[in-house]
Each structure stands twice: as structure tokens, then as C-alpha cells.
C-alpha positions as CSV (number, residue, x, y, z in Angstrom):
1,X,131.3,39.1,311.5
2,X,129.7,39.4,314.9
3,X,127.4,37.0,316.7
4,X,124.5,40.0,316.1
5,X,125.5,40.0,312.2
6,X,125.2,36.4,311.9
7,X,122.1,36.1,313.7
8,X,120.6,38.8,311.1
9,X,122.3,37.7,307.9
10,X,120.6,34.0,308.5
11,X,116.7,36.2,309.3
12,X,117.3,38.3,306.0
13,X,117.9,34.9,304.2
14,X,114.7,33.1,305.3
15,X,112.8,36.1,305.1
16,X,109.7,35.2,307.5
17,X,110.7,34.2,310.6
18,X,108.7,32.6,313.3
19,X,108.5,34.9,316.7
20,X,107.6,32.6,319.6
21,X,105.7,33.8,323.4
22,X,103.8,32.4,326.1
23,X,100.9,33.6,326.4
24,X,99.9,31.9,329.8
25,X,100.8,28.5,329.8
26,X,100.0,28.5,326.0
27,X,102.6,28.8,323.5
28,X,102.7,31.3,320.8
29,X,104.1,31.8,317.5
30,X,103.2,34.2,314.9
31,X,105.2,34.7,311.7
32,X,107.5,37.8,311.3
33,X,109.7,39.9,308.6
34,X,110.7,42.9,310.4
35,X,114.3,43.0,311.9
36,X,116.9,45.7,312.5
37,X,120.6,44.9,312.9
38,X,121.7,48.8,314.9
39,X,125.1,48.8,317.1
40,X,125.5,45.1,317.0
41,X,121.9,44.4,318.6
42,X,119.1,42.8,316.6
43,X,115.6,44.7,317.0
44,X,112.0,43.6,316.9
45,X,108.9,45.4,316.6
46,X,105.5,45.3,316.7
47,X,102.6,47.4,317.4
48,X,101.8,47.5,321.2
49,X,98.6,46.9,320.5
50,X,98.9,43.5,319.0
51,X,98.6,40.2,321.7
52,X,102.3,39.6,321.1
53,X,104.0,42.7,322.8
54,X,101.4,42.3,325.6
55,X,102.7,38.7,326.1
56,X,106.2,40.0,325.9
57,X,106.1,42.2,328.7
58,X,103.9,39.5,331.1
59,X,106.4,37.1,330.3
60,X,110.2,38.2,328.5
61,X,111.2,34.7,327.2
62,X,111.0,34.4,323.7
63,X,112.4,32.3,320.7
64,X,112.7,33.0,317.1
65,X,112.4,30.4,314.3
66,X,113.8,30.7,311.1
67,X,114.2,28.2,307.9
68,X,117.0,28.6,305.4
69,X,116.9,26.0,302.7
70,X,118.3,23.0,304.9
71,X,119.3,24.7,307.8
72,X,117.0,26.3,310.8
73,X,118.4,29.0,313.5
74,X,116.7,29.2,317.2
75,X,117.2,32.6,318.6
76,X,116.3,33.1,322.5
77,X,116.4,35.6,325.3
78,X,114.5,37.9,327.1
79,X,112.8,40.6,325.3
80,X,114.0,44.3,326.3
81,X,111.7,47.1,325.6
82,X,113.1,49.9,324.2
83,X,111.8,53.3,323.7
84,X,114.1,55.4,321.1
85,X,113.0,58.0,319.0
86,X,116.2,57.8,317.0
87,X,115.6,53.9,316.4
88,X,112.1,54.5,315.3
89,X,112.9,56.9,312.8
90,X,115.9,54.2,311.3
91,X,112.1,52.1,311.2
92,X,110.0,54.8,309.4
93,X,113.2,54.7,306.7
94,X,113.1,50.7,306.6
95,X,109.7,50.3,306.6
96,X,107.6,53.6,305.3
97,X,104.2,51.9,304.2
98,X,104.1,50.3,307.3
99,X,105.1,52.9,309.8
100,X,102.0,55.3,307.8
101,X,99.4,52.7,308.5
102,X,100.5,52.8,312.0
103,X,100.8,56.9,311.9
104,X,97.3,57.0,310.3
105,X,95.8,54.6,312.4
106,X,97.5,56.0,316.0
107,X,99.0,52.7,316.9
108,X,102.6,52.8,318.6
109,X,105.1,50.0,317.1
110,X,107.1,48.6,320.2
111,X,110.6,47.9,319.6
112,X,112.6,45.4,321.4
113,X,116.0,43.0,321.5
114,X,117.0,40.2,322.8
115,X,119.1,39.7,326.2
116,X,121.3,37.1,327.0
117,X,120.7,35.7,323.7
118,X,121.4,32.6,322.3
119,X,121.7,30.7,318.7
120,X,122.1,27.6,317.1
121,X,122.0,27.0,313.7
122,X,121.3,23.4,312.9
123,X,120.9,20.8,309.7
124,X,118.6,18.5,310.1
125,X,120.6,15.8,312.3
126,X,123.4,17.7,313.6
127,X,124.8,21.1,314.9
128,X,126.3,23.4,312.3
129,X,127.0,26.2,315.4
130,X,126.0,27.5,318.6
131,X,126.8,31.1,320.1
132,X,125.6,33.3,322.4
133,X,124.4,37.1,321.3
């Protein structure tokens, strides 16, 4: 299993996920379910018209929180926008009630990974493992 797999295997057990920007010198976080495992890279999206993909592109570094049971996973990098028809359509088949709102409403969802990434997945007082994505 790759870094990328693991990384996505721990967000699809927790479910919501906690997505983590600056905005300024203020942090951010904002809860999240949408994530895309494509070619061993882990994609975000969001609509480019929400404060968190403007914050994203003033400032790259992010974070992602996640919970599983008695075990919690810190994701960062620096968030690469990517602009891919072909990933947007594997979106519209993951997500079709979601992507219609957005088509009915005109708004553009952003897509995005993580560079230089890096994990650790933790129990409350001790390391389980740490790896870079």
C-alpha cells in the first residue's frame, strides 16, 4: 500500500475531516468529506468561490485533521491547483448531487493535492507512524 493509499484509507475511515488555512495571520479550519485517491495523489476540492480556495492560493500551507476511533492523522503540504477536465469528470461520477448544484448554480469546484506532503498518524500519547506523501 502506498503512502497516498494510506493517507486516504485513514480519510475514508473518519469520514469528516478537518481542512486547515491561514487566512492572514488567523488560522482556519472548516470540516471536509470530499477526497479522491487518482494515480497515487490525494485530491481536494472546493468551490473557488468559497473563502477556503481563496486562502489556499494567498497562502499554500495547509493541514488536514482527521479522527479514527483512538487514532488522529495530520496531513500537510502545500496545496497545488490543478485544472483537469478529466479529474473533474472522475468528481461529477463521485459526487453527482453535488457537482449539479454547482452546475446549476455556475460555481467552479477547484481541485487540488498536496506537495511535499507529510503524515503522522498518532494515539493519544505516542507515534503509531510518520511518512512523507
Amino acid at each position: 500500500m502506498s503512502n497516498a493509499q494510506k493517507v486516504s484509507e485513514f480519510l475514508d475511515k473518519a469520514k469528516v475531516f478537518y481542512f486547515l488555512t491561514i487566512d492572514g495571520n488567523q488560522p482556519k479550519g472548516r470540516p471536509f468529506g470530499f477526497h479522491m485517491l487518482m494515480d497515487d495523489k490525494l485530491y481536494f476540492g472546493c468551490g473557488t468561490f468559497k473563502n477556503v480556495f481563496k486562502q489556499i492560493t494567498v497562502n499554500p500551507q495547509v493541514e488536514v485533521l482527521a479522527v479514527n476511533g483512538g487514532e488522529f492523522m495530520r496531513y500537510d503540504g502545500t496545496a497545488k491547483i490543478v485544472r483537469d477536465d478529466a479529474l473533474l469528470n472522475k468528481v461529477r461520477e463521485k459526487m453527482p448531487d453535488i457537482m449539479a448544484l454547482y452546475d446549476k448554480n455556475g460555481w467552479e469546484m477547484g481541485l487540488f493535492y498536496l506537495e511535499n506532503g507529510h503524515a503522522e498518524i498518532r494515539g493519544l500519547f505516542d507515534l503509531k507512524e510518520e511518512f512523507d506523501v
